[in-house]
N, C-alpha and C positions, 0 to 999 in steps of 0.2 A: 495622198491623204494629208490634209492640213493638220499642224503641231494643235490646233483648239479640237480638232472632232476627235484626234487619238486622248487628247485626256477626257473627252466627254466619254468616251466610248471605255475609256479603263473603269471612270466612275459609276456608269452605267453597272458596269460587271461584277464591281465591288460590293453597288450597293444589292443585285441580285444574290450574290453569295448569301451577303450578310441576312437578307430576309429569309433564305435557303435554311440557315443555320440557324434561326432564331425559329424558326417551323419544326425542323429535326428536335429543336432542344422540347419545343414544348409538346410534341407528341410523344417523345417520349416519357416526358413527365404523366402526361395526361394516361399512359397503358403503364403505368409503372406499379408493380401489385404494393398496396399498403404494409406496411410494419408492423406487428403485433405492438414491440415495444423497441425505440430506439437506441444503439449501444452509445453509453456515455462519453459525449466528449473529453479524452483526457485533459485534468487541469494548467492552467496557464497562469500567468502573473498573479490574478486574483484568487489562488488558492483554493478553487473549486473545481466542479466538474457540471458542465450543463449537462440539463437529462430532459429532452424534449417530449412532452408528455402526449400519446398518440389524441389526434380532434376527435376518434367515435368510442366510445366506450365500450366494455365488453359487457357492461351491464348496468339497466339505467331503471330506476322506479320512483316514479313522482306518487305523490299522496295531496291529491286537491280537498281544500277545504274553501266551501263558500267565501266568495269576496276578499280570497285570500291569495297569493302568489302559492305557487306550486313548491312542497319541498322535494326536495330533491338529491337523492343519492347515486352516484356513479361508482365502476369500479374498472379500473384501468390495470394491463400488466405494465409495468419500467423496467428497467434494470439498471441498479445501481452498482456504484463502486463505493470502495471503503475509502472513509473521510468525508467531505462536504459534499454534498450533493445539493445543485440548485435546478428545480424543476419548475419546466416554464411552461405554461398553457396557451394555449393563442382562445380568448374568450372577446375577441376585438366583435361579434356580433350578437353574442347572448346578451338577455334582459336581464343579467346576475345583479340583485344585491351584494355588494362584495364584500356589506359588513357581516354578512350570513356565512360567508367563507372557513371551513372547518375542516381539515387531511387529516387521514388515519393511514400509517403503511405499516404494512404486514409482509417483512422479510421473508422469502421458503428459508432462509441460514442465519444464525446470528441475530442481531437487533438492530434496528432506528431508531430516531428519537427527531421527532419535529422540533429544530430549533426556531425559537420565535415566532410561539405557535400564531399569533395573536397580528404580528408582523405579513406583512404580503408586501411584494415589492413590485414596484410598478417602472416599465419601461417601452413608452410607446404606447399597443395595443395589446402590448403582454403583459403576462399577471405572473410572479414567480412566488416559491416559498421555498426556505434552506429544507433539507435531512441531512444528517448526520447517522451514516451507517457504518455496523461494525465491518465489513467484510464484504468483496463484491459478490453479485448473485441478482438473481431476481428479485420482483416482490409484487405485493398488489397494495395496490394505493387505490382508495375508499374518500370523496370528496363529495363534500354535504353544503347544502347554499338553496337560496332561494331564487324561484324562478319568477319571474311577471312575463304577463303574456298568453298562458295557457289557462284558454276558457272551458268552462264545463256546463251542462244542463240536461236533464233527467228528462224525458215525457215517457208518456204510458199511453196504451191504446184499447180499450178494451169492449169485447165483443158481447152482448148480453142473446142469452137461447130464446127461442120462440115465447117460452111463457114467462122471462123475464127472471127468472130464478137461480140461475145459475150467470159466469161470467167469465171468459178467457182475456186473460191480462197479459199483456207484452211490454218489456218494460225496456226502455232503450238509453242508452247515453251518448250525447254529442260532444264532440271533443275538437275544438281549434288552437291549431297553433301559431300563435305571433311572438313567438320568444326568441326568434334568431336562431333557434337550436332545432338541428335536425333530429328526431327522433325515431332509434332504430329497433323494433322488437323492445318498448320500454314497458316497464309492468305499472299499471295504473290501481291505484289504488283509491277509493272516496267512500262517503259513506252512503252504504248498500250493494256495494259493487265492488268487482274489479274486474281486470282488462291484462288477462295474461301475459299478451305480447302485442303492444301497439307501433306500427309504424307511419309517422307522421313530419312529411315536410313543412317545411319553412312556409306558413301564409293557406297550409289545406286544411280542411274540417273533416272531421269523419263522424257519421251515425252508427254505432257498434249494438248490438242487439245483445240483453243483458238475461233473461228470462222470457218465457212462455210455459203460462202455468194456465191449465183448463181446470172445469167445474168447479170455480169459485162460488161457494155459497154466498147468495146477497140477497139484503132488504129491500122495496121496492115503496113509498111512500111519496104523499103529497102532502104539501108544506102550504096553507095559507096562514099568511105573515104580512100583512096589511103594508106592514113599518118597513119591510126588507123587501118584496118579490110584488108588490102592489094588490090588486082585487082579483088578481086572478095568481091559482094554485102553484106553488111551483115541485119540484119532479125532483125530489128524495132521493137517493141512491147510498145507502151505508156498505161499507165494504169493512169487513174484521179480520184484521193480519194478527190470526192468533194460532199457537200450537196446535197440532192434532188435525188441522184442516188444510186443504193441498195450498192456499196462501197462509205460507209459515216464514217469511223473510224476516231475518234478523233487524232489519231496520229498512225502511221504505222513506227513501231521500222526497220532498217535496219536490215537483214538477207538473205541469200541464199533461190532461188528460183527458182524451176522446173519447166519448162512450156511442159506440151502434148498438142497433137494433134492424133485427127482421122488419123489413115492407113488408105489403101487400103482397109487392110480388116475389116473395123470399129473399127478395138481395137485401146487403146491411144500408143501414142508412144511418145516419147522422143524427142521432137523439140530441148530442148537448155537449160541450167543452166548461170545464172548469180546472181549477188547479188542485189537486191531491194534495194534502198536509204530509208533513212530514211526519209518520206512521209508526212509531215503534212496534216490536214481538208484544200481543195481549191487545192492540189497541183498535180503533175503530176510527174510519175518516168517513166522513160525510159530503156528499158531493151534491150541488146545485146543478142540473144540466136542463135548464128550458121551464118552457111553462105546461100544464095539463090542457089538454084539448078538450076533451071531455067532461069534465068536472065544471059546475059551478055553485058559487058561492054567496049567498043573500046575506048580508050582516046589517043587523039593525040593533039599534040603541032602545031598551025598554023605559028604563030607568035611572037618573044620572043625578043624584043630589047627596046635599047634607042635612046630616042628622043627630042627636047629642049633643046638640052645641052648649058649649061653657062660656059665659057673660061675666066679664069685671064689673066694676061695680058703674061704669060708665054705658054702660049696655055695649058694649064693644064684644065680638066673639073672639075668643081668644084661641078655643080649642075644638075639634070637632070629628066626627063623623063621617065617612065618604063612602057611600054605595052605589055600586052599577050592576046593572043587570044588563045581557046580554042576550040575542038569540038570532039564528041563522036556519036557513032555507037552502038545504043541499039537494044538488043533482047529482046522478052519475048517467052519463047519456054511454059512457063505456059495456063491454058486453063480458067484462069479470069485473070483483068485487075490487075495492079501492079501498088502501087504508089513507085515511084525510088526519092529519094534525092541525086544531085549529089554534093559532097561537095569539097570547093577547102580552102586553106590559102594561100591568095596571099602578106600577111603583113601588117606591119602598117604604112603609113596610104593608104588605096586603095578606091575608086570607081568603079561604075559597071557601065560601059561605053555603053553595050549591050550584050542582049542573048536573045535567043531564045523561052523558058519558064519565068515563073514566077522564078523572082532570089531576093534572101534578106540577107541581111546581118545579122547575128545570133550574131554575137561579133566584136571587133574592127579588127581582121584578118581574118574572116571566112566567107566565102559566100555561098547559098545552093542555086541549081536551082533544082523545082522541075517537074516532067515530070510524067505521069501519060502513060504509057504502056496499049498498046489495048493487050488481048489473044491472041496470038500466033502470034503477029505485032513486026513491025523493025519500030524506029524513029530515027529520026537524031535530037540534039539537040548542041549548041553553048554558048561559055559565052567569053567574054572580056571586061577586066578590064585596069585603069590605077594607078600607082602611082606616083603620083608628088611629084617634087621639092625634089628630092633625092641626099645627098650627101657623 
């Protein structure tokens, strides 16, 4: 054997070891059970003691607020020794604002004291802060910061019975995370909800079901609104999240929301989507889902002038009078009774002079007469207003 193929052939076997042993090193790393809490490195030249603070926490609860970065509370075991203690975190992938940065440690013996609370020292992709503790032992160390990244959104799904009077509500939360941070059993909190124990990787989303609550009482109305939903009815739906009725939620988060209905052929079908307001306990949201099939709507102009007019002394009008009269030709080609809202904006400032139905004024421009439609019946209904002293 040539003096060249015996060193190619040592190198060969070399470099095999070495891959051999860099395989051994990392399996082992890789089955190696994790540390609760790391024993402190005893101090060196720089008078301290590093304390390497475990990557998963023993307990993690974000609280999302709209359009807001997640806050965030963790709570970790260490174990400190008496003197300087510097505790280092490896946060080289979370989305931390780090001026949000705030430790709390609670000794089981003796006491801590964060020095330089305010202070965080940075080296590399580590983030460190001192304590100064009386006495070694354990402790739990509590660290508070803001997270970006973790998305939130509410929708609701809800099923309406055969004769449209009752309602079963399902209300869910979506939860994505782009924060860098893995999330183990963390407790979520927002408002209307929480999420006892979420587990959430790096880049996954979850749909967590929040409630299902049946026989909701609900109102069932049509809406003709010229100005908002055009010539043709649209489809009412009020929902009241008040005490004493089985929808009693402390607060109902704004989200998108499906409402069915019974077909012909009993399966549910697709009445309408719109978005549910943010609902407090006592209140009432009102929901747009589609237009009325059934219903039609004749709207005609009686009368549309001025009247009272005041003249300077140039014969100029200066001030005046404004009357309109109103009147409509209703269908219900439906085979039960239809409550119809007919809605006008006559301006500010107006009065309802006379109509026909029950009419009310809802806001400083808006008036609603409402008319309750027989099955398969034609009414005639009227409204006229005035506005004074117009100039």
């Amino acid at each position: 054997m040539s003096h060249h193929h015996r060193r190619s052939s040592a190198r060969t076997a070399s470099v095999a070891a070495s891959v051999a042993a860099s395989i051994a090193v990392a399996l082992a790393g890789a089955f190696a059970p994790a540390a609760a809490a790391q024993a402190p490195v005893r101090p060196d030249g720089e008078g301290f003691v590093e304390v390497v603070v475990p990557t998963t926490p023993q307990g993690v609860t974000l609280r999302l607020t709209s359009d807001q970065p997640a806050n965030v509370a963790t709570t970790r075991a260490v174990s400190l020794a008496q003197g300087r203690n510097r505790l280092r975190f490896d946060w080289s992938r979370e989305r931390i604002d780090e001026g949000s940065l705030r430790f709390e440690v609670a000794p089981a013996n003796g006491t801590a004291n964060v020095v330089q609370r305010e202070k965080i020292h940075r080296r590399g992709a580590m983030t460190y802060f001192d304590v100064e503790a009386a006495s070694d032992g354990p402790a739990t160390l509590t660290t508070r910061y803001l997270l970006a990244g973790i998305g939130w959104r509410v929708a609701y799904t809800g099923l309406l019975d055969a004769a449209g009077a009752t309602l079963s509500l399902v209300g869910t939360v979506e939860v994505s995370n782009r924060s860098g941070q893995e999330l183990v059993d963390a407790r979520v909190v927002f408002d209307g909800g929480e999420i006892a124990a979420l587990s959430l990787a790096q880049g996954e989303r979850r749909e967590v079901e929040l409630f299902r609550i049946d026989g909701i009482p609900l109102q069932r109305r049509y809406r003709s609104d010229p100005a908002r939903h055009g010539g043709t009815p649209a489809i009412e739906i009020e929902l009241a999240n008040r005490a004493g009725t089985p929808l009693a939620r402390p607060f109902l988060p704004a989200g998108r929301i499906r409402l069915l209905a019974p077909q012909e052929d009993g399966r549910p079908g697709l009445l309408g989507e719109d978005v549910l307001p943010a609902t407090p306990l006592n209140s009432t949201a009102k929901l747009y889902v589609g237009h009325a099939r059934d219903l039609v709507v004749e709207r005609q102009v009686l009368h549309q002038g001025n009247e009272n007019e005041q003249r300077d002394r140039w014969n100029k009008v200066v001030a005046y009078d404004h009357r309109t009269k109103l009147a409509w030709k209703l269908r219900n080609g439906g085979d039960t009774p239809a409550t119809l809202l007919l809605v006008e904006r006559p301006g500010v400032p107006f009065e309802v002079v006379g109509a026909s139905h029950a009419a009310s004024k809802t806001a400083l421009d808006t008036v609603e007469v409402e008319v309750v439609l027989p099955p398969g019946g034609m009414l005639d209904a009227s409204l006229e207003w005035l506005r004074r002293n117009l100039w």
